[in-house]
C-alpha positions as CSV (number, residue, x, y, z in Angstrom):
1,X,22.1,-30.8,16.9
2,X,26.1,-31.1,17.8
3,X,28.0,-28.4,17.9
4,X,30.3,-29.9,14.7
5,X,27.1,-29.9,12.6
6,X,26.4,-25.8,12.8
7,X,27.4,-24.1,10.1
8,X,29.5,-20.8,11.1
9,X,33.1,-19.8,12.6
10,X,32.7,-21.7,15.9
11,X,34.7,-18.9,17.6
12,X,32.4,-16.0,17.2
13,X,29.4,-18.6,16.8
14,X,27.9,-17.5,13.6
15,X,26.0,-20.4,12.6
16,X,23.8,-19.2,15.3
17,X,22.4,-16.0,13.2
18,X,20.1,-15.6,10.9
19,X,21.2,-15.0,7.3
20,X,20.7,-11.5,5.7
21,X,18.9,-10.3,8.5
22,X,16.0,-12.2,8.4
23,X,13.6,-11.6,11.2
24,X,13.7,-14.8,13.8
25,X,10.1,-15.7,14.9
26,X,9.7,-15.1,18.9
27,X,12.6,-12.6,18.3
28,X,10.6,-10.0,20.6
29,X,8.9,-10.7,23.2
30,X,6.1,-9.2,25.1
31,X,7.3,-5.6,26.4
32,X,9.9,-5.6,23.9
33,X,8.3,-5.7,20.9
34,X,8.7,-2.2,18.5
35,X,5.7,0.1,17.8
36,X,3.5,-0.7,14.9
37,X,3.4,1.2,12.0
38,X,-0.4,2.5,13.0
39,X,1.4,3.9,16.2
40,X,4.8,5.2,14.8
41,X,2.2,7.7,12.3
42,X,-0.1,8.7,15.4
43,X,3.1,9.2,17.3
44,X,4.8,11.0,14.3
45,X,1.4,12.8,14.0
46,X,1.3,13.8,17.8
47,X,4.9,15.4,18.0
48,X,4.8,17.3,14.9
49,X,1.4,19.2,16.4
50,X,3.8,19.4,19.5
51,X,6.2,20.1,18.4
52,X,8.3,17.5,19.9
53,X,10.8,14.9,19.0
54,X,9.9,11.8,17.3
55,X,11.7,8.8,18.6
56,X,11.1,5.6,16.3
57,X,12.9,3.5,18.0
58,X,10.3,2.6,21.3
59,X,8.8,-0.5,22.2
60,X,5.0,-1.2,21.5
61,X,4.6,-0.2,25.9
62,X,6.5,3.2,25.3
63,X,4.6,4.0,22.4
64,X,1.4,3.7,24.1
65,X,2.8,5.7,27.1
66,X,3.8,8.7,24.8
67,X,0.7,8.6,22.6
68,X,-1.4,8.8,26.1
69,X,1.0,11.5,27.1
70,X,0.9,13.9,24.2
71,X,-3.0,13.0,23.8
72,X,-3.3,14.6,27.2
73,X,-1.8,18.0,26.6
């Protein structure tokens, strides 16, 4: 596709974005992908008997990590 034929401000290279945030196939890959919900509510779970923070922001990897962690204690 030519560059004249992408919709969008060619300056800030809109056309390139997904409208109204709609999620991109393959947007995440691998290590990056976030938590699932079944781990965010053992995680949530976890700290509150903890007593410790809840981050929902982690990757699938870092989920797993701080699940194992707090299961440990």
């Amino acid at each position: 596709m030519a560059d004249d034929t992408i919709p969008g401000d060619k300056n800030t290279g809109t056309g390139n974005f997904p409208i109204g945030g709609a999620v991109v196939h393959g947007e995440f890959s691998g290590k990056d992908e976030p938590m699932t919900d079944k781990q965010a509510a053992i995680l949530r779970d976890l700290c509150e008997k903890k007593n410790e923070a809840f981050d929902g922001n982690m990757t699938r990897e870092q989920a797993d990590a701080r699940i194992a962690a707090l299961s440990d204690d």
